[in-house]
C-alpha positions as CSV (number, residue, x, y, z in Angstrom):
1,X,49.8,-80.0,-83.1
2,X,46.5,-79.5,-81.5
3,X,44.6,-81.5,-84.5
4,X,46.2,-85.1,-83.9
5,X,45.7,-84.7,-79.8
6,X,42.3,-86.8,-79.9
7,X,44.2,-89.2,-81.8
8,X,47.3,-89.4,-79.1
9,X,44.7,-89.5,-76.3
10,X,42.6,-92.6,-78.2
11,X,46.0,-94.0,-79.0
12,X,47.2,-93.8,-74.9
13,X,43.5,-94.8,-73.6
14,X,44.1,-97.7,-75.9
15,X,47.2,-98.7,-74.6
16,X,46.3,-98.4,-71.3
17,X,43.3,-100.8,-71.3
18,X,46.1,-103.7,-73.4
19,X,48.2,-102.9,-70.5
20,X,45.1,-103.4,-68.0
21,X,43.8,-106.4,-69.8
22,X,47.8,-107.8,-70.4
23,X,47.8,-107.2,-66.5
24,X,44.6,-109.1,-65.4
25,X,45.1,-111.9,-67.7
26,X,48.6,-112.5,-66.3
27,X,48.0,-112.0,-62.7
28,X,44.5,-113.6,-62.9
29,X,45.3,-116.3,-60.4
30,X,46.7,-114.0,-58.1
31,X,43.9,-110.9,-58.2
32,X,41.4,-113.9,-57.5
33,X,43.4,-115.1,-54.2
34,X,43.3,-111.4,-53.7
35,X,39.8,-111.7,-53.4
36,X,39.8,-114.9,-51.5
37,X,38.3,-116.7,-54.5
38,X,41.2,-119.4,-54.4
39,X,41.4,-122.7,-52.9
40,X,43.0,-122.0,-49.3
41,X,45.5,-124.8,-49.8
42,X,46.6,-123.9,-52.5
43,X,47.4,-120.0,-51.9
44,X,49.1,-121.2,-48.3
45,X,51.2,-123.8,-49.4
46,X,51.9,-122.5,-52.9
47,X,52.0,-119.2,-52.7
48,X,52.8,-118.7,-49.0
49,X,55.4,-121.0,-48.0
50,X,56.9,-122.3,-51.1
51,X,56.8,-118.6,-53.2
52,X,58.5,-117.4,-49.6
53,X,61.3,-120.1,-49.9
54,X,62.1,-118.6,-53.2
55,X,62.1,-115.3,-52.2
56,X,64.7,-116.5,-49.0
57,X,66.3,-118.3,-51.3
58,X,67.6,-115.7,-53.7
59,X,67.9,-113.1,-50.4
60,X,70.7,-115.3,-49.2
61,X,71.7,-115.9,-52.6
62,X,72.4,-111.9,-52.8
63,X,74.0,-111.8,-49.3
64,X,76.7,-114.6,-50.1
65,X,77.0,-112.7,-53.3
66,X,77.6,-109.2,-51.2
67,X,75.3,-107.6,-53.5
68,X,73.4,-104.6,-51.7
69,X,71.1,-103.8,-54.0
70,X,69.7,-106.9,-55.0
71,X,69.3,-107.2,-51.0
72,X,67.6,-103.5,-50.8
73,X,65.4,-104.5,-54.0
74,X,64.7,-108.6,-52.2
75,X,63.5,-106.6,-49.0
76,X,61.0,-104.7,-50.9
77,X,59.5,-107.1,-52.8
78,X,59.0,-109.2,-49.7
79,X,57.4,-106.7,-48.3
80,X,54.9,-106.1,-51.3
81,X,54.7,-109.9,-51.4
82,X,53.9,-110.5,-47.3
83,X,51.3,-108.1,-47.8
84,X,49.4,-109.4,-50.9
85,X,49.5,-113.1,-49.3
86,X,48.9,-112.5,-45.9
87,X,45.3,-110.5,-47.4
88,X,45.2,-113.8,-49.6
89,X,45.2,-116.2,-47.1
90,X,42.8,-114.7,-44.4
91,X,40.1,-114.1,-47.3
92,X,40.8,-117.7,-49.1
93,X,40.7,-119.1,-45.1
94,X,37.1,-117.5,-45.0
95,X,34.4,-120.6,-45.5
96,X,37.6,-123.4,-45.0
97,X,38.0,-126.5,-42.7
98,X,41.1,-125.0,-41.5
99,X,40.6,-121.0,-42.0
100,X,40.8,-120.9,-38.3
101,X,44.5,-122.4,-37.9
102,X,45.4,-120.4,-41.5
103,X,44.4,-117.4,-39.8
104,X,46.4,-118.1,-36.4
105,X,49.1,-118.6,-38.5
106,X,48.9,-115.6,-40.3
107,X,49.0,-113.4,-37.7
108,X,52.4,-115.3,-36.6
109,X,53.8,-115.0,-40.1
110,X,52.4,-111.8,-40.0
111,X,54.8,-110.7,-36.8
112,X,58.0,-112.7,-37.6
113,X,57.6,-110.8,-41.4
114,X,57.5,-107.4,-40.0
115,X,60.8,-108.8,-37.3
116,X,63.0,-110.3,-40.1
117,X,62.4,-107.7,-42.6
118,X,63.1,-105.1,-39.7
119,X,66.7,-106.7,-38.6
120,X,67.1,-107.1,-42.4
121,X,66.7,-103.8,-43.4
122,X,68.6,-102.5,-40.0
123,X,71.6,-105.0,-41.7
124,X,71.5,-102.7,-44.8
125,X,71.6,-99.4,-43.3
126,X,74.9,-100.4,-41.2
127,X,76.5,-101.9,-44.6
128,X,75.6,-98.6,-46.0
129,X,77.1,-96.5,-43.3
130,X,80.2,-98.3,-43.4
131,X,81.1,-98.0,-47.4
């Protein structure tokens, strides 16, 4: 048992960098807005509002469906999501023509995120109190 254990740790080392590299290569687009090394226009109106349409979308999708925990599962990817594009935006807005008004309105989608997904999630807990 203890002779193959360099092998199993090679083997898991291994796996983990094609993981890494699977992950970096798929996400590239995104680590690189991440880093604010993406065109501003394209991160805000891509990414921001029309990747938050979606994730509306298929939110109200799940309410008109009744299904709970699609809803609990939507309200934490949204959160994830708000997070990783508002730090998108403000670093892609660095150095722009309009980083200024990208950045105002960051800070407002910023503080009607954290409202919606707060009511949202308060929406939840009563639906789970009542079953």
């Amino acid at each position: 048992m203890g002779r193959d254990m360099p092998l199993r740790t090679a083997r898991n080392r291994a796996c983990r960098d094609l993981s890494a590299h699977f992950v970096r290569a798929f996400f590239s687009t995104e680590l690189r807005a991440w880093y604010g090394a993406e065109p501003l226009g394209k991160v805000f109106w891509g990414y921001g509002v029309f990747a938050s349409a979606v994730l509306a979308l298929l939110y109200l999708l799940a309410i008109n469906e009744q299904r709970v925990g699609a809803q609990q599962a939507l309200l934490i990817v949204m959160l994830a999501y708000t997070v990783w594009i508002l730090v998108s935006i403000w670093r892609c807005a660095a150095g722009s023509e309009w980083g200024g008004l990208a950045r105002g309105l960051t800070i407002a989608w910023a503080g009607n995120t954290i409202l919606v997904l707060t009511f949202l999630q308060m929406d939840l807990i009563v639906t789970y109190i009542g079953r």
